[in-house]
C-alpha positions in Angstrom: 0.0 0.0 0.0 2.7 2.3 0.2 3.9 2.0 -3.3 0.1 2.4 -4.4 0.2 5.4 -2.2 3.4 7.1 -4.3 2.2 5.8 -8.1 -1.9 6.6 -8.2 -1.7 3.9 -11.7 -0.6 1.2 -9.6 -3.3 2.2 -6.5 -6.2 1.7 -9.2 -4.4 -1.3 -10.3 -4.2 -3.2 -6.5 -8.2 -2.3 -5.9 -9.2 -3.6 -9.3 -7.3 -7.0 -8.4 -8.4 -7.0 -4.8 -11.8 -6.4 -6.3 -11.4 -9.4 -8.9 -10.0 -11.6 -6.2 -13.6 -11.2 -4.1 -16.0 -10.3 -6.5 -17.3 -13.9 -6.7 -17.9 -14.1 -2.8 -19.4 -10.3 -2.7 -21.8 -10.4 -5.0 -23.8 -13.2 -3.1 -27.4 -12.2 -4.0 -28.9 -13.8 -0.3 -26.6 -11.7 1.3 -27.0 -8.8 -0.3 -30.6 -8.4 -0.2 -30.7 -9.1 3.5 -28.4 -6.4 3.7 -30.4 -4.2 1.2 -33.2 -4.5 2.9 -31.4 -3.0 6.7 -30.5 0.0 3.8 -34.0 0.4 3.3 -35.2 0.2 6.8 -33.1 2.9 7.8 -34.1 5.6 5.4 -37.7 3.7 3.9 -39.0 7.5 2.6 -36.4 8.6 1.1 -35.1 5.5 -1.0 -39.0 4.5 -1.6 -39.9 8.5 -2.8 -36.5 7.8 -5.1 -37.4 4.6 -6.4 -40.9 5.7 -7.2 -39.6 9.0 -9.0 -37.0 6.7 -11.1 -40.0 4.2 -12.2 -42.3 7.5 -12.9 -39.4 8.3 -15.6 -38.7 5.1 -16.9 -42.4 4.9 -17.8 -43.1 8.2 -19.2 -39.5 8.0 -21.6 -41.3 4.2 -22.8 -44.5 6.1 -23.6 -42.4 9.0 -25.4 -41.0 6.1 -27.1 -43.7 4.1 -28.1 -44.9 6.2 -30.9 -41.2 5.5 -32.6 -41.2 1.9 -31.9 -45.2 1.2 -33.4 -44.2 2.9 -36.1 -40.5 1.1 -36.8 -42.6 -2.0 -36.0 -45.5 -1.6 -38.5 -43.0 -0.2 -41.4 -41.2 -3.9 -41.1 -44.1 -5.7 -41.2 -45.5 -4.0 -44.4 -42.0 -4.5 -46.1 -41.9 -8.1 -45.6 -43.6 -10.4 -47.8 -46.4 -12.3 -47.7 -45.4 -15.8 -45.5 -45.8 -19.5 -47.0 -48.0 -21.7 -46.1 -51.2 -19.1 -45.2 -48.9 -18.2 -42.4 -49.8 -14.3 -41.4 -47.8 -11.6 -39.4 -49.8 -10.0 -36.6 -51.3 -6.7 -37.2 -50.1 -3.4 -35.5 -51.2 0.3 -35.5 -49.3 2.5 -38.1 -47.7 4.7 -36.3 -45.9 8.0 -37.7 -42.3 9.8 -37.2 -42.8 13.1 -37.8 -39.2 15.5 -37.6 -41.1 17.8 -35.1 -41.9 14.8 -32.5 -38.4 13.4 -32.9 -37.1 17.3 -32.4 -38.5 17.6 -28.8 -38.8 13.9 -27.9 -34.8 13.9 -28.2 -34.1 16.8 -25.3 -37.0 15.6 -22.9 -35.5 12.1 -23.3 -32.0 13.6 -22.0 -33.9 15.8 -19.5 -35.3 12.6 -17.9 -31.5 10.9 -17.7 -30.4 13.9 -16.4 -32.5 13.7 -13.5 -31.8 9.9 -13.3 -28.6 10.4 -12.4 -29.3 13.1 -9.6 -31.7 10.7 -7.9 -28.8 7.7 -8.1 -26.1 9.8 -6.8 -28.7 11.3 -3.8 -29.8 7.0 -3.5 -26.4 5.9 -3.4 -24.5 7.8 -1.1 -27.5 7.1 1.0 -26.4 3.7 0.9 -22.6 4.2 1.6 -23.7 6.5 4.9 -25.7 3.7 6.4 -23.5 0.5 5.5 -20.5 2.4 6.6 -21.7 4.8 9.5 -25.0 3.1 10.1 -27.3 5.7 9.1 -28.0 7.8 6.2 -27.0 11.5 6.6 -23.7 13.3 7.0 -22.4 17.1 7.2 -20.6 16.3 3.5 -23.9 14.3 2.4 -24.8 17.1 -0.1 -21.1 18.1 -1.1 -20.4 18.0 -5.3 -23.3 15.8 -5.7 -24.2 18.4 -9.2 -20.5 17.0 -10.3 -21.0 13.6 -9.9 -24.8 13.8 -11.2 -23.2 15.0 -14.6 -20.4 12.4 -14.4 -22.8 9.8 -14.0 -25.0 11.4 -16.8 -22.3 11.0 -19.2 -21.2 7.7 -18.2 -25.3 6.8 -18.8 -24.8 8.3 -22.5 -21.9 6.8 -23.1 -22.8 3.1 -21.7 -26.7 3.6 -23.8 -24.2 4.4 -27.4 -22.1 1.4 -26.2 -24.5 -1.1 -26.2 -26.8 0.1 -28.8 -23.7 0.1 -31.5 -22.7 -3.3 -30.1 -26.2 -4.3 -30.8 -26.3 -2.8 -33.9 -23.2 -4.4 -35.4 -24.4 -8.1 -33.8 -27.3 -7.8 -36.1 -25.8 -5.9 -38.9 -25.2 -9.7 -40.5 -29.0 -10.6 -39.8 -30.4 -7.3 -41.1 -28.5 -7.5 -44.1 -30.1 -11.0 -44.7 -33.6 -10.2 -43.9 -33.7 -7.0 -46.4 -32.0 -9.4 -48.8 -35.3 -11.2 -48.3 -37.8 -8.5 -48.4 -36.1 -7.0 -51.6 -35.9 -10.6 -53.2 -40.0 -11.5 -51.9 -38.7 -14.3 -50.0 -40.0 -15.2 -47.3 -38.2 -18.0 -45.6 -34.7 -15.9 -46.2 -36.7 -12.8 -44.4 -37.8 -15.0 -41.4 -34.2 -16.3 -41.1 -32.4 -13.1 -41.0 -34.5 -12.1 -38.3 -33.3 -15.4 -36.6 -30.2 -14.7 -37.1 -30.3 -11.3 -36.1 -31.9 -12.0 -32.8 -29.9 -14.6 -32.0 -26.5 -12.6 -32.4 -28.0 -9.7 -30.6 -29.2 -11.1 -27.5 -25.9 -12.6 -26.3 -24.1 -9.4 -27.3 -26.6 -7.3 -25.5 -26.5 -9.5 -22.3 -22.1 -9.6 -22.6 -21.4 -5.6 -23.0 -24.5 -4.9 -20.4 -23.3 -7.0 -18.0 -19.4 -5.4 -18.4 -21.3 -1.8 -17.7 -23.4 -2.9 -14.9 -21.0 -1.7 -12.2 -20.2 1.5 -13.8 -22.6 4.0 -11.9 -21.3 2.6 -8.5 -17.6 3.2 -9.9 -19.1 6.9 -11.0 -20.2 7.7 -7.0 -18.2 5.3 -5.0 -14.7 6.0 -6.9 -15.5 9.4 -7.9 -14.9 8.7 -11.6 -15.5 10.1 -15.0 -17.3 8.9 -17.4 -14.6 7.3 -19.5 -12.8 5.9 -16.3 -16.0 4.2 -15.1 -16.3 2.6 -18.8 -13.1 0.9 -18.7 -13.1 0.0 -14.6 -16.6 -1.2 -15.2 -15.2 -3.7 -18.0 -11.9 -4.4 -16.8 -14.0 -5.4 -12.9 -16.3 -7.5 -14.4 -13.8 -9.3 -17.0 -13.7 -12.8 -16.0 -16.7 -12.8 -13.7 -19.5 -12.2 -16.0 -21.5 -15.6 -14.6 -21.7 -14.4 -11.0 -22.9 -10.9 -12.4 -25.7 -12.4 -14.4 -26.8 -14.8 -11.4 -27.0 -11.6 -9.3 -28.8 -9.7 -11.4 -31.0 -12.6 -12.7 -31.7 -13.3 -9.2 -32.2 -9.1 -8.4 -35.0 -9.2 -11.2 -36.5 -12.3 -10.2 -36.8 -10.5 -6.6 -38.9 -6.7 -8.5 -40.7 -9.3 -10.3 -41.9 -11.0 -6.8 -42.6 -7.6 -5.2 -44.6 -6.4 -7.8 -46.4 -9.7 -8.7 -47.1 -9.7 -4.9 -48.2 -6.0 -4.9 -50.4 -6.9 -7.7 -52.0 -9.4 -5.9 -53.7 -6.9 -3.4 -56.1 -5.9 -5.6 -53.5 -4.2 -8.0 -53.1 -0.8 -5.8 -50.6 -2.9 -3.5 -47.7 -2.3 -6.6 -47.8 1.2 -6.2 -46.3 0.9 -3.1 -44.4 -2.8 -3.1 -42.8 -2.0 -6.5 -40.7 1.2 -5.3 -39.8 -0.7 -1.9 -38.1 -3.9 -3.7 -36.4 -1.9 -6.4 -35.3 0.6 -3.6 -34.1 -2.6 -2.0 -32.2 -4.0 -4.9 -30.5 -1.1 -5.5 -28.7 -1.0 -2.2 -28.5 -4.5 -3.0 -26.1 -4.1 -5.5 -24.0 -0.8 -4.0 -23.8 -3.2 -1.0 -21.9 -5.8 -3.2 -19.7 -3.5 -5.2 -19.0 -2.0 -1.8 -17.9 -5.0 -0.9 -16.2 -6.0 -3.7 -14.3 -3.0 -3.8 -13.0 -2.1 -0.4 -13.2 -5.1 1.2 -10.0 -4.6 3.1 -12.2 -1.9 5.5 -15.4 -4.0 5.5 -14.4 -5.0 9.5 -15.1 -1.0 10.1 -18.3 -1.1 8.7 -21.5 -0.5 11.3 -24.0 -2.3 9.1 -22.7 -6.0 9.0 -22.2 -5.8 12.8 -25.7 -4.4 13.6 -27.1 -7.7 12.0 -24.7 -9.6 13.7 -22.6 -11.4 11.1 -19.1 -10.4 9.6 -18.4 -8.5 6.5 -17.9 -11.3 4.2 
């Protein structure tokens, strides 16, 4: 630690092994909801009034973008030819792109992500306060949080273009094939290059997500820029992409169950069990990469102790 203290390259270099070395054993999903959920209890308003403001955006930017898709979709399925065998496509609305709805749509879209990332950093460090001191505020709790709300928006633009061009050169091969079918009026060629194309996009999408997953934690936590949290994000994860996608399998499967069970009280129940367990997930995973990342201090930490068990 010395030598990482005179040469800052090397200090990066000895937390991204350390982190490597114990990434398997800190991202234990049972673990790390247990601990999410002491997060939550300690500051329930807060992280549920976040949550519920995060969903509230994700659902009005899918709306915004549902005139764009309905129309993308239905311009496909007019192109294609007519199927084999009396075999029919379903029907979907036409919708319309006008330049004037893709003029605003664009700025509110990156209005929304702007304010994403000011509710993770608040979320976050809310986290860090209570697994490390035990509860969630602090005289420095609103210091450069603006900064690291525009780091983290940037790293959010940059990680959205990295995975949509990796998508979009996975299925250049099976786009190419399926207009080589519509232009041709075959069907079976159109049919396959959409095989193709899906099947070469999902894997892709699922490897370069999974290498960005621990970039906004790297952003907060480490204090990073955009860039820096691309490549730490990538080079963490290298290697341990199987215990990533168990957690966050396993962190889905756990918002599914709280708002299938919210649903089951006569539907209103979601409003309020949806925001809790993605609150809950959330610290989920800054607990992990807290972990993960500065394990060597975890015995100083107030929150493992307070439920009784050791860091790791």
């Amino acid at each position: 630690m010395v030598v990482s203290a005179v040469d800052p390259n090397l200090s990066v270099q000895v937390i991204q092994t350390g982190a490597q070395v114990n990434l398997e054993r800190a991202f234990n999903p049972s673990r790390s909801v247990r601990r999410g959920w002491a997060v939550w209890y300690r500051a329930p308003v807060l992280l549920t009034v976040i949550a519920l403001l995060i969903i509230g955006l994700g659902l009005l930017a899918d709306s915004l973008l549902r005139e764009i898709e309905v129309a993308a979709v239905s311009e496909l399925l007019t192109r294609l030819p007519s199927l084999p065998y009396g075999l029919t496509l379903p029907s979907i609305g036409r919708g319309s792109i006008s330049p004037a709805y893709i003029l605003w749509i664009v700025p509110v879209l990156i209005l929304f992500s702007a304010i994403r990332a000011l509710l993770d950093v608040i979320s976050f460090r809310i986290h860090r306060a209570v697994i490390v001191r035990g509860h969630p505020s602090s005289n420095r709790d609103g210091s450069g949080v603006v900064r690291l709300a525009l780091q983290l928006f940037g790293f959010y633009l940059l990680s959205f273009g990295a995975v949509i061009g990796s998508v979009v050169v996975a299925g250049s091969v099976g786009v190419a094939i399926t207009m080589s079918g519509v232009t041709s009026g075959s069907p079976g060629i159109a049919l396959f290059g959409m095989s193709v194309a899906v099947i070469s996009v999902i894997p892709v999408w699922i490897y370069v997500s999974l290498g960005l997953y621990l970039g906004s934690r790297i952003v907060v936590f480490g204090e990073a820029n955009a860039i820096e949290a691309l490549e730490r994000s990538w080079s963490m994860s290298k290697g341990h992409r199987w215990p990533l996608i168990v957690f966050r399998l396993i962190l889905s499967l756990f918002v599914v169950a709280g708002a299938v069970a919210g649903l089951a009280i006569c539907g209103v129940g979601i409003m309020l069990s949806l925001p809790v367990v993605c609150a809950v997930a959330s610290a989920s995973l800054s607990e992990a990469f807290l972990l993960a990342t500065e394990w060597e201090k975890a015995c100083d930490w107030v929150l493992p102790s307070e439920l009784g068990e050791q860091p790791l």
